[in-house]
C-alpha positions in Angstrom: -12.0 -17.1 -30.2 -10.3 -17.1 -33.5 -7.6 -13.9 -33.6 -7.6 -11.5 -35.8 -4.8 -12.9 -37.4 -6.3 -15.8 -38.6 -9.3 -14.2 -39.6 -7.5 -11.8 -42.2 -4.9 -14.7 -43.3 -5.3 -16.0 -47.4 -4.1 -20.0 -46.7 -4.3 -20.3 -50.5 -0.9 -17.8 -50.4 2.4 -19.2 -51.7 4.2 -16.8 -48.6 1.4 -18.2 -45.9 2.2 -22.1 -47.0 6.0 -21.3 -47.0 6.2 -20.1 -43.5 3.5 -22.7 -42.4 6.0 -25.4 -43.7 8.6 -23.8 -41.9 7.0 -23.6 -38.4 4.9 -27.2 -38.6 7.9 -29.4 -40.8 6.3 -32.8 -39.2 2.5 -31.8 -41.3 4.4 -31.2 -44.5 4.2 -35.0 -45.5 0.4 -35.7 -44.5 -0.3 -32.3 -46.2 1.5 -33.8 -49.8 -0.3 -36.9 -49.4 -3.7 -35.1 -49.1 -3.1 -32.8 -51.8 -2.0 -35.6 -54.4 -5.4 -38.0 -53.2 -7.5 -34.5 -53.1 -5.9 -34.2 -56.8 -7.2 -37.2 -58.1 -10.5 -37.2 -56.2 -12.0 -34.0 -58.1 -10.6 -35.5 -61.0 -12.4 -38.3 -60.8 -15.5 -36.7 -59.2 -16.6 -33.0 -61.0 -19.3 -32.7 -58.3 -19.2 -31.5 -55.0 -20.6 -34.1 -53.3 -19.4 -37.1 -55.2 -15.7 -35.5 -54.2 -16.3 -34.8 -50.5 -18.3 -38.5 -50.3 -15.1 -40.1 -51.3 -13.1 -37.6 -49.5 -15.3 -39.2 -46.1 -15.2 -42.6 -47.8 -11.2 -42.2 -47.8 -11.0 -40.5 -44.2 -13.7 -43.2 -42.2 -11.6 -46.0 -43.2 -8.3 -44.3 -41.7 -10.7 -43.3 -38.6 -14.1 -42.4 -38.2 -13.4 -39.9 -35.4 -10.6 -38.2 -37.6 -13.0 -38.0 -40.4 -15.5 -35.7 -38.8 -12.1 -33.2 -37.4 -11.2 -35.3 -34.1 -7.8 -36.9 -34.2 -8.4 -38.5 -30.5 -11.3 -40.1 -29.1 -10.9 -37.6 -26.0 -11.4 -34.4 -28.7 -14.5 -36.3 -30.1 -16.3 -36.5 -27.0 -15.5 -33.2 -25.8 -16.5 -31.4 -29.1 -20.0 -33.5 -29.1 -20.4 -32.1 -25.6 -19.2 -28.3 -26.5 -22.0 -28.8 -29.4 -24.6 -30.4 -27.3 -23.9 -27.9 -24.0 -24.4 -25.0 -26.7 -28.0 -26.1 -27.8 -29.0 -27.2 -24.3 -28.1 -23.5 -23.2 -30.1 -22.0 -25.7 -33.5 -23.3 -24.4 -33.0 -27.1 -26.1 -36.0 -29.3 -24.8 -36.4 -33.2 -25.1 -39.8 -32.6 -26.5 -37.6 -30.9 -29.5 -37.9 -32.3 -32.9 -33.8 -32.0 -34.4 -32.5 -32.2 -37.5 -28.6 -33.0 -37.9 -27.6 -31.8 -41.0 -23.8 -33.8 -41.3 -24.4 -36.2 -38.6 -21.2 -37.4 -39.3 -20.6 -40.6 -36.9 -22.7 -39.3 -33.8 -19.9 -37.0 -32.1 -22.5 -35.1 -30.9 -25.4 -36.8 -32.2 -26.0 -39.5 -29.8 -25.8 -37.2 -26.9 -28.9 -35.3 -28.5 -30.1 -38.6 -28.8 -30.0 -39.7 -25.6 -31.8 -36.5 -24.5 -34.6 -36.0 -27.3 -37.4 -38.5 -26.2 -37.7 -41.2 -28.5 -37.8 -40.3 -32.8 -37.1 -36.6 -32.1 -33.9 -36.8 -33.9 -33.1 -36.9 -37.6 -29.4 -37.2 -39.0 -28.7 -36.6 -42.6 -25.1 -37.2 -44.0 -23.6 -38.0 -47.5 -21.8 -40.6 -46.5 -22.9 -43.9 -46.3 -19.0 -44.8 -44.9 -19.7 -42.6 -41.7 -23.7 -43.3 -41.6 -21.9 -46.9 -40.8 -19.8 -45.5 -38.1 -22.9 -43.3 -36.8 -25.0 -46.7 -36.1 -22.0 -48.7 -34.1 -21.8 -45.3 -32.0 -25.9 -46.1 -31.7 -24.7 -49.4 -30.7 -21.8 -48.8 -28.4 -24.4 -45.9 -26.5 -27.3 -48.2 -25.7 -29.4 -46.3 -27.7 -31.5 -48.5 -30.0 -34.4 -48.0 -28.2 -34.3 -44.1 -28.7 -35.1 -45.1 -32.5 -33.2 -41.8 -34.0 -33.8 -41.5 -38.0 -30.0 -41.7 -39.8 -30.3 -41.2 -43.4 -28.1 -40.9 -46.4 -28.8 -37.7 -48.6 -27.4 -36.5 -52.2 -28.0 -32.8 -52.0 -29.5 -30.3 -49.4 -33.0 -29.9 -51.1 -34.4 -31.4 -47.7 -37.5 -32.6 -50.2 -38.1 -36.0 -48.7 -38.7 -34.0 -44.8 -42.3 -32.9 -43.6 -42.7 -29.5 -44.0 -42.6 -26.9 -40.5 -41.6 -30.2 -38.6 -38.2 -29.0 -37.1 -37.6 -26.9 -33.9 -33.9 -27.3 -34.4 -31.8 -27.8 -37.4 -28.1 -27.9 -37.3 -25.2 -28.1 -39.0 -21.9 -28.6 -37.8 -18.5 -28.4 -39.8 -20.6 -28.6 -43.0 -20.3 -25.4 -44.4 -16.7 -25.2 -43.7 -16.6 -28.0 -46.2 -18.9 -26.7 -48.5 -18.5 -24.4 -52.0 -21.4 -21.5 -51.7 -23.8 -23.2 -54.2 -24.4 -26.0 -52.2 -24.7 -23.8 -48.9 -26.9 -21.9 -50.9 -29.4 -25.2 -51.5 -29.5 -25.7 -48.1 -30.7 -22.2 -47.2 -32.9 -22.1 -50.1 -34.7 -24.7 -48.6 -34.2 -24.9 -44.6 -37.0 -22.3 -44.4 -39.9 -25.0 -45.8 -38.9 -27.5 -43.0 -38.4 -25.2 -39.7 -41.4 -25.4 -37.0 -42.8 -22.0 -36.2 -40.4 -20.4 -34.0 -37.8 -22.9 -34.9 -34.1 -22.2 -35.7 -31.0 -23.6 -37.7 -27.5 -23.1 -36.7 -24.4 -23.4 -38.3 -20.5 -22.9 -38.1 -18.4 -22.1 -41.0 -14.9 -21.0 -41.0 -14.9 -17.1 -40.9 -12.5 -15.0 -42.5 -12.7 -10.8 -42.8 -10.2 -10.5 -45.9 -10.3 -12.7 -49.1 -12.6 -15.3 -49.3 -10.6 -18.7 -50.2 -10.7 -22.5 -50.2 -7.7 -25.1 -49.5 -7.8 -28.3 -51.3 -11.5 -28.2 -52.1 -12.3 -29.1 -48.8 -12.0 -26.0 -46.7 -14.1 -23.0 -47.4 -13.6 -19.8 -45.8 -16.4 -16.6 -46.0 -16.9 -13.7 -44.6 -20.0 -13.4 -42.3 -21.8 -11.2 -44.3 -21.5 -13.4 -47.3 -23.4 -16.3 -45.5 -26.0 -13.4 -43.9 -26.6 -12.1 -47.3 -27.6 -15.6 -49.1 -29.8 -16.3 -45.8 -31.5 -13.1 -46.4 -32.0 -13.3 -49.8 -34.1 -16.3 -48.7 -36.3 -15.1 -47.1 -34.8 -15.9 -43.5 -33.6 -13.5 -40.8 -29.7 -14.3 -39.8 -27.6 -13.8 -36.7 -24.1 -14.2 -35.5 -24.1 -16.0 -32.4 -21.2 -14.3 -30.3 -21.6 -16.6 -27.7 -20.1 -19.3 -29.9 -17.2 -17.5 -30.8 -16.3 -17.7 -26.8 -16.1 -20.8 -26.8 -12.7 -21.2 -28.6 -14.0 -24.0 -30.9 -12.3 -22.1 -34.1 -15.4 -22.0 -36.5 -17.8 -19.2 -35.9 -21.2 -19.9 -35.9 -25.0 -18.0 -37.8 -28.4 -19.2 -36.9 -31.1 -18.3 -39.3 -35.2 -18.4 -38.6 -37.8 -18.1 -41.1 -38.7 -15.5 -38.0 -36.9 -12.3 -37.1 -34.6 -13.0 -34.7 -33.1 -10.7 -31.5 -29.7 -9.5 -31.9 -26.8 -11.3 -29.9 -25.2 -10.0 -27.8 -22.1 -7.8 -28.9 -18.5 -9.5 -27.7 -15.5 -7.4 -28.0 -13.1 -9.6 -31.1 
């Protein structure tokens, strides 16, 4: 569970990078280098999703693993499982149509995969660099024969999906990479694809003070930010409390087109 802490902490502060300098000296240099390429990256690219495509593009060729937030293989396969033991807690069923909203290279994907019965699962991503990446993890599974649906996407409009089609959309470490017009897209549009009685979950990097972002790749918002645009939708939001025991760092909303029960309440 995050601490309070780190929920009220602004990381765009010149006093919060000095003393995070001081404590971690050996990320100081990898931190420079990502500033100066993040620099010239949304120079080069004014959109969102141009930048953060090149951002992935830059990342997959260093290490596909590192590029969707695992620097080992061992943290890879045990934040697919954490994301795949979450879902399958909450009722997730092979007959289960799933959207994967940021596939990124399968960390969790081909578990789902694996389990879904064959075509259930769709993964989007805006990178053709990981997409790559996502079919030798298809390869290196055994799974060919499950015929999962990987697909590269521009924007979060979902047009091109069948509409009530999805009992499960998800979306991990997207948001926390994402400036609020693009999470708004997505929301603005989720609703048309969810199956009746379907859901979509995401994490995001919660903070309870100033909203900020760090090298236009990390976003941080408050809950009720994120509940807010949800609602203003047209779809009922949650805060899944349950999540935040897990210790993964992000919290995690689902939405539903439905209303949904509350969670149950966790002492932070």
């Amino acid at each position: 569970m995050a601490s309070r802490k780190n929920l009220v902490v602004d990381r765009t502060a010149l006093a919060h990078k000095a003393r995070y300098a001081l404590t971690h000296p050996q990320r100081v240099p990898g931190y420079l280098r990502r500033a100066g390429r993040d620099r010239w990256l949304a120079f080069k690219y004014r959109d969102h999703v141009s930048y953060y495509r090149a951002v992935m593009a830059s990342d997959t060729r260093r290490s596909p693993d590192a590029a969707v937030g695992s620097p080992t293989r061992e943290e890879w396969l045990r934040l697919g499982r954490l994301q795949f033991d979450y879902l399958l807690g909450h009722g997730l069923a092979p007959s289960a149509r799933m959207l994967d909203i940021g596939c990124g290279n399968l960390r969790a994907g081909w578990r789902f995969i694996d389990y879904l019965e064959p075509g259930n699962y769709y993964g989007i991503d805006i990178s053709p660099d990981v997409l790559i990446a996502a079919k030798r993890t298809l390869t290196e599974q055994g799974l060919q024969a499950k015929l999962p649906h990987l697909t590269l996407t521009q924007d979060l409009k979902l047009d091109f999906l069948p509409e009530a089609h999805f009992d499960v959309v998800h979306a991990h470490s997207v948001f926390s990479h994402s400036p609020l017009h693009v999470i708004e897209e997505c929301l603005a549009h989720v609703g048309r694809v969810l199956a009746p009685g379907g859901f979509f979950d995401f994490t995001f990097d919660r903070t309870v003070g100033t909203e900020h972002q760090v090298l236009r790749e990390d976003f941080y918002y408050r809950t009720e930010t994120l509940t807010g645009l949800a609602e203003r939708h047209g779809l009922s939001a949650c805060f899944m409390n349950d999540w935040e025991l897990l210790g993964h760092g992000q919290s995690k909303i689902r939405v539903t087109a439905e209303p949904l029960p509350a969670a149950p309440s966790v002492p932070v």
